[in-house]
C-alpha positions as CSV (number, residue, x, y, z in Angstrom):
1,X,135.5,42.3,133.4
2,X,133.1,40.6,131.0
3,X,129.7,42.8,131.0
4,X,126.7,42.5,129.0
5,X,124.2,45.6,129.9
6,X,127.0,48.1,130.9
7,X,130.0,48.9,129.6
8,X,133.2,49.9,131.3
9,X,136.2,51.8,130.7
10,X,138.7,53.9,132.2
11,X,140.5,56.7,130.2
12,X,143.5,58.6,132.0
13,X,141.9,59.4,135.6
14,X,138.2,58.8,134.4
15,X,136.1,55.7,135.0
16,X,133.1,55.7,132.1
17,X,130.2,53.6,133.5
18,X,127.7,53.5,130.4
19,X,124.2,51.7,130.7
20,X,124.1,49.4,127.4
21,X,120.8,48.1,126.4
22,X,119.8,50.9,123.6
23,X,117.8,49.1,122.2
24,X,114.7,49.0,125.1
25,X,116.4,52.6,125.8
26,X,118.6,51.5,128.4
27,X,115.7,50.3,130.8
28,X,117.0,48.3,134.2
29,X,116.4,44.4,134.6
30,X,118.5,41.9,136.8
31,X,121.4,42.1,134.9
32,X,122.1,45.3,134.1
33,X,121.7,46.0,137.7
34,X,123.4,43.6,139.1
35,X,126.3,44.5,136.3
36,X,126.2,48.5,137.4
37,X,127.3,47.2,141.0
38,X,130.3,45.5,140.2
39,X,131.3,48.2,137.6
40,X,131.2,50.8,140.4
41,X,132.4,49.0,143.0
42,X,135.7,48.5,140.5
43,X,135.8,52.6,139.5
44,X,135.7,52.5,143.9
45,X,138.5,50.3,144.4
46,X,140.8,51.8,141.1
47,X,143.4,53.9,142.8
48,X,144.1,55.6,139.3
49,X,140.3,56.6,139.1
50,X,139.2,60.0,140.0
51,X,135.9,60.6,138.7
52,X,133.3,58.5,137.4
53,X,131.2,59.6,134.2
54,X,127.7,57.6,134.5
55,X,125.6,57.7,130.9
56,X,123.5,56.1,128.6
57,X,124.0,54.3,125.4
58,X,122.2,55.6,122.4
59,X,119.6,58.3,122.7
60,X,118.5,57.7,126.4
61,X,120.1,57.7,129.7
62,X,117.7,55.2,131.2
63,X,113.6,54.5,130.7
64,X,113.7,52.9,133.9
65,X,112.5,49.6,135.1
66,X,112.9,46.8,132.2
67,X,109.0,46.3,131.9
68,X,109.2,43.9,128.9
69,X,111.4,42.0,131.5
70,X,109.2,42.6,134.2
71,X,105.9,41.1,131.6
72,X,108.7,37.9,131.0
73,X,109.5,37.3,134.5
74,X,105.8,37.4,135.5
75,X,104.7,34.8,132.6
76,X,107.2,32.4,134.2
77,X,106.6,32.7,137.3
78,X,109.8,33.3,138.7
79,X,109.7,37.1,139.1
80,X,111.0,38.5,142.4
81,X,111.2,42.2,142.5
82,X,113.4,41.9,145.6
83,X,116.4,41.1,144.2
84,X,116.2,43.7,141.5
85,X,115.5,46.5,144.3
86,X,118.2,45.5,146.7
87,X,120.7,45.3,143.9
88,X,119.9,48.8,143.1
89,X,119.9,49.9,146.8
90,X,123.7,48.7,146.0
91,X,124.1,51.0,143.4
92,X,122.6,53.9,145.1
93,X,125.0,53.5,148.3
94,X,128.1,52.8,146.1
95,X,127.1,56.4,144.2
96,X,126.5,58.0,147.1
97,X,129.1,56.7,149.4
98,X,132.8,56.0,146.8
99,X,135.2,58.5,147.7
100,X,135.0,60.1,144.4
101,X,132.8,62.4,142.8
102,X,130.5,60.7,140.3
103,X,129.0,62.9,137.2
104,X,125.6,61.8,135.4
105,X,125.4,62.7,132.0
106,X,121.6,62.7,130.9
107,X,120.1,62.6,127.1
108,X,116.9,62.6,126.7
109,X,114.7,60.1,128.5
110,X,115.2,59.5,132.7
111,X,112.3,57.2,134.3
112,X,111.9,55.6,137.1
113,X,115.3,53.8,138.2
114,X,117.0,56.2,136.2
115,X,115.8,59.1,138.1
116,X,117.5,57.5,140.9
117,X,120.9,56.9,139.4
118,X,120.6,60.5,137.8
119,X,119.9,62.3,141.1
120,X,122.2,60.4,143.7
121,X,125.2,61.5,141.7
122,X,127.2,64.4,143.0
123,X,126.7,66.3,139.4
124,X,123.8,65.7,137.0
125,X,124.5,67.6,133.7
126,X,121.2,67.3,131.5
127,X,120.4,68.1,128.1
128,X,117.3,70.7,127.6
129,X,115.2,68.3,125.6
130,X,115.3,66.0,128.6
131,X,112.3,64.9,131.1
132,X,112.3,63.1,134.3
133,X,109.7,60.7,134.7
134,X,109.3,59.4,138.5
135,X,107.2,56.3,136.4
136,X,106.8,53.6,139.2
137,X,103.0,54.3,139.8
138,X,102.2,53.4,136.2
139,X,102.9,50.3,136.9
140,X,101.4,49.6,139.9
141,X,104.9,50.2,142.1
142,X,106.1,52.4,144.6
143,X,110.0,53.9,143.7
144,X,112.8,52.4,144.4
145,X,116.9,53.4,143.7
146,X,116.2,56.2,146.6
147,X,113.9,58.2,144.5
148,X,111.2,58.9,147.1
149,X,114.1,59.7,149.5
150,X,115.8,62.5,147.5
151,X,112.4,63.3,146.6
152,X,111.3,64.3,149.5
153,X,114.4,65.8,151.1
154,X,114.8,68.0,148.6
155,X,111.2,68.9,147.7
156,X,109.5,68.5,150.9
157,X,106.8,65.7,151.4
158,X,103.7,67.4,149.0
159,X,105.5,67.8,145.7
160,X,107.3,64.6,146.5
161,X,104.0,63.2,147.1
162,X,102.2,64.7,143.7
163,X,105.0,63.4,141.5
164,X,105.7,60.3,142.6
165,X,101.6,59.4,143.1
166,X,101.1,60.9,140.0
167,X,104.0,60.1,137.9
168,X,103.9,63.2,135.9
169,X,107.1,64.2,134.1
170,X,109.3,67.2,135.2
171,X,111.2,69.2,132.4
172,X,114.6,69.2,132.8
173,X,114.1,73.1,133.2
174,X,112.2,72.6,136.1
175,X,114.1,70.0,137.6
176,X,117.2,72.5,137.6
177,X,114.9,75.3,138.7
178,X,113.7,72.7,142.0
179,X,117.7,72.0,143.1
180,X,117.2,68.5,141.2
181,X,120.0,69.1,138.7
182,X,123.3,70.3,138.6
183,X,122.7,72.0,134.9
184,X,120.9,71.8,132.2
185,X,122.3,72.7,128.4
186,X,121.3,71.9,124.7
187,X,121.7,68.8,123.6
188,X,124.8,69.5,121.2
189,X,126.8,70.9,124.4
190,X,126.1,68.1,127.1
191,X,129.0,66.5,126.3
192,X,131.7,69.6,125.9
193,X,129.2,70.5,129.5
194,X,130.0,67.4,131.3
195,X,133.9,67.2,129.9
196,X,134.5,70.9,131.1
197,X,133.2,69.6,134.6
198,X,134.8,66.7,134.9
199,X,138.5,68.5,134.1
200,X,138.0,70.5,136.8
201,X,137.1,67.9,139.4
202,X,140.3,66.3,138.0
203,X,142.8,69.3,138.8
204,X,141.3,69.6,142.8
205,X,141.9,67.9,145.7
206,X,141.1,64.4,145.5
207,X,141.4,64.4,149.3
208,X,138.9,67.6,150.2
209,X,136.5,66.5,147.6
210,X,136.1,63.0,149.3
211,X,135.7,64.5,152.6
212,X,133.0,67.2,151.1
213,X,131.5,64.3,149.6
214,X,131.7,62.3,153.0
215,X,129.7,65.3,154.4
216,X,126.9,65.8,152.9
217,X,126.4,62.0,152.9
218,X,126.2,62.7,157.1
219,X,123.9,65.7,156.8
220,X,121.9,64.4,154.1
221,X,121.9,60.8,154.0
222,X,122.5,59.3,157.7
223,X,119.3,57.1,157.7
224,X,119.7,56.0,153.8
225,X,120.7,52.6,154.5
226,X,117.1,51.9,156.4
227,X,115.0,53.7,154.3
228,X,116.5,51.0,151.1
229,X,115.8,48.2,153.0
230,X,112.0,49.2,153.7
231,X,112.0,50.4,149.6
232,X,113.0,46.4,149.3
233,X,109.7,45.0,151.6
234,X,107.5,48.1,149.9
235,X,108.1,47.1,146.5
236,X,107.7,43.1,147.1
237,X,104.1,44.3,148.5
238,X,103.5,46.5,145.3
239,X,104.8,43.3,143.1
240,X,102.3,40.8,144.9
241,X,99.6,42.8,144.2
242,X,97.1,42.2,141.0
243,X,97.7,46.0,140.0
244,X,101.2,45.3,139.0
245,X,100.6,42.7,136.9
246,X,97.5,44.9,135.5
247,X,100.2,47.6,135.2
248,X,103.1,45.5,133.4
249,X,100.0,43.9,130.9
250,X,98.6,47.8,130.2
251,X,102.0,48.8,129.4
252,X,103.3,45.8,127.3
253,X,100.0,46.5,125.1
254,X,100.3,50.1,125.0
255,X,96.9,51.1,127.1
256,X,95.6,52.9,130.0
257,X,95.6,50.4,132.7
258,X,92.5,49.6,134.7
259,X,93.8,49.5,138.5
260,X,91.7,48.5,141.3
261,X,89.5,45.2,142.2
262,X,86.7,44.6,144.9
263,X,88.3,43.7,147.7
């Protein structure tokens, strides 16, 4: 499977589904998302596979949206968020609905999309130096990647409303300390953490722990499916408007941007 933006392995019972764009600290365009569905849709189809281990080249796990990408596509006029959203819908449902337990490793940076991969999985180990950033609004867009649905479930609709409208940043402390995270260690353990984790899940019951899994995606996630589809038509809305351009530009130049115009 020839990959440019993630990379994909398998090593005894263990799929390894790493994000691979370091350089622009793993952030989400087209392709990588696009790439991140057929990657998982293999580890769900490998009979050999057990568990999936989801990280992040280099020092980040994912900055979210591409916005450099975003600030291309705009300048040629061919920019349509749609495609980008439902293709990480995909992802979302393939996390949250493969019979296999899937196990985020997070360094570091998580924004926007990457909140979304990060908090779908079934076990988010996270280093204590890490934030999680629900960025969208910064850029003049609503979430996207189920954020504002986990969000909300799990918070209730006022916090989800204050972080996602304000985009503050959540320690990884506090994330734990809200039911967001799995665990949180230093830096230097996460990956002895997430190893330790993952060779348990390998010694249980691969059939229970798809059932558990099957589950809580009924108790929790019944209505998932519909609320993607409206993230698809509420992000197209966000993309047409003048603030998201305004937002992409303010970023790209490294200032506060100046949302709002007379209507």
């Amino acid at each position: 499977m020839e990959l440019s933006q993630v990379a994909y392995s398998v090593s005894g019972a263990i799929a390894h589904v790493t994000l691979h764009n370091p350089g622009r600290l793993n952030a989400v365009n087209l392709v990588m998302a696009t790439e991140l569905v057929r990657a998982l849709e293999t580890a769900a189809a490998d009979p050999g596979v057990r568990v999936v281990l989801l990280s992040g080249a280099g020092k980040a796990f994912c900055a979210g949206g591409d916005v450099a990408w975003f600030a291309e596509e705009l300048e040629s006029g061919e920019f349509d968020v749609a495609d980008l959203v439902r293709s990480l819908g995909q992802v979302a449902v393939l996390i949250r609905t493969m019979p296999k337990p899937v196990v985020a490793s997070v360094p570091r940076c998580v924004a926007g999309a990457g909140m979304g991969l990060a908090l779908l999985a079934d076990f988010c180990f996270a280093a204590d130096d890490s934030g999680l950033v629900p960025a969208f609004s910064k850029v003049g867009l609503a979430s996207d990647t189920g954020v504002g649905y986990v969000l909300t479930r799990r918070l209730g609709h006022l916090l989800a409303a204050e972080l996602l409208m304000s985009g503050r940043s959540l320690s990884a402390l506090d994330a734990r300390r809200l039911g967001l995270i799995t665990s949180v260690v230093p830096a230097d353990e996460l990956g002895q953490a997430t190893a330790d984790l993952i060779g348990g899940l390998l010694t249980g019951p691969r059939t229970a722990l798809a059932a558990i899994k099957q589950q809580i995606w009924q108790a929790q996630f019944a209505d998932f499916d519909r609320y993607l589809e409206q993230e698809v038509d509420l992000q197209a809305a966000c993309a047409a408007d003048p603030d998201f351009a305004e937002g992409v530009a303010a970023f790209v130049a490294r200032r506060p941007p100046t949302f709002g115009r007379p209507d």
